[in-house]
C-alpha positions as a Markdown table, in Angstrom:
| # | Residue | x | y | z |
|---|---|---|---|---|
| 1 | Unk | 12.6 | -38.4 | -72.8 |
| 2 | Unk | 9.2 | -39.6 | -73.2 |
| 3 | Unk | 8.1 | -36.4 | -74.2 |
| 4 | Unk | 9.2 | -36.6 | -78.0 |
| 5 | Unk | 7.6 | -39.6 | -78.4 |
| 6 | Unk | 4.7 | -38.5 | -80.9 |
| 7 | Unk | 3.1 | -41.9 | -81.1 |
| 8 | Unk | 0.6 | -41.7 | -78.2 |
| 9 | Unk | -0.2 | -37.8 | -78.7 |
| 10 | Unk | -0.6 | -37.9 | -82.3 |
| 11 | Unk | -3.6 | -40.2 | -81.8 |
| 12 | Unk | -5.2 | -38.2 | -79.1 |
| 13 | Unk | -5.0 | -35.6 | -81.7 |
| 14 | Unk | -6.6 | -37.2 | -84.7 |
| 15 | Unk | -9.0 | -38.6 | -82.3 |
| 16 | Unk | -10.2 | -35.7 | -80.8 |
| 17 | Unk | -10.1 | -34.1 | -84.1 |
| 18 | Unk | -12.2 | -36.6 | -85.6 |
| 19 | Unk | -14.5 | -36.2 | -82.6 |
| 20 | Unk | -14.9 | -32.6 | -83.4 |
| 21 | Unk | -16.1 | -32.8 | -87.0 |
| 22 | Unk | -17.9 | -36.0 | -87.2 |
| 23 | Unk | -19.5 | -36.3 | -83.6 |
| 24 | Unk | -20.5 | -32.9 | -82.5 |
| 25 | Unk | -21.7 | -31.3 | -85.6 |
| 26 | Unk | -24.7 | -33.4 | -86.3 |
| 27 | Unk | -25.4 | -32.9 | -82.9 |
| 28 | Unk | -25.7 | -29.1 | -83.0 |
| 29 | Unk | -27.7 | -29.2 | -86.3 |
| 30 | Unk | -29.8 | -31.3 | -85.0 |
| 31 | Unk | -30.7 | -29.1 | -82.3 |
| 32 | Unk | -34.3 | -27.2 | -82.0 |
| 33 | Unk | -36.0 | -24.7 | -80.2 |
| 34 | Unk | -38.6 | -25.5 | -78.2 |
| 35 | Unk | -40.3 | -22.0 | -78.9 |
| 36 | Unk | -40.1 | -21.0 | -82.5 |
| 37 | Unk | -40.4 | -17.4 | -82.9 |
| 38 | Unk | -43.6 | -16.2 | -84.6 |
| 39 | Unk | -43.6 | -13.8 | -87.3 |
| 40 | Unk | -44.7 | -10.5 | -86.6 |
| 41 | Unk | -46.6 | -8.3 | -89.2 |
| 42 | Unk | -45.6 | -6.4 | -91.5 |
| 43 | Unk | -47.4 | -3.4 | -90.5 |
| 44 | Unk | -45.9 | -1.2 | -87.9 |
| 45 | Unk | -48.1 | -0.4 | -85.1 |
| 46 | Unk | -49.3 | 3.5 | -85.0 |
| 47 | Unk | -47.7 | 5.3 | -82.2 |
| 48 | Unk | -50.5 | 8.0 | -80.9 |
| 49 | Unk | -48.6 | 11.0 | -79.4 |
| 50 | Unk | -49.4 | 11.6 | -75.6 |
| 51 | Unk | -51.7 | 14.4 | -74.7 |
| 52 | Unk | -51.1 | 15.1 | -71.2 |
| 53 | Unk | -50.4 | 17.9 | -69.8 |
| 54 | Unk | -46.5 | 18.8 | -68.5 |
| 55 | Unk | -47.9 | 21.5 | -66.0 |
């Protein structure tokens, strides 16, 4: 049964292994935004109440 043979299968799985934690990490780090976010201020807007009428 060729199934139990562990050679092949056992090097597709340190290969992809090593593929996951060398290869695609960097890769992801590496990656930017092309917006960065700007910082807002610290001071909070005033909210004015609205004075319209309901009626």
């Amino acid at each position: 049964m060729p199934q139990l043979n562990p050679a092949p299968w056992l090097a597709i799985l340190v290969f992809s292994w090593l593929v996951f934690l060398v290869v695609i990490p960097p890769k992801v780090i590496a990656h930017t935004f092309p917006n960065e976010p700007t910082l807002q201020s610290a001071e909070k807007p005033k909210a004015d109440s609205w004075t319209w009428p309901w009626h």
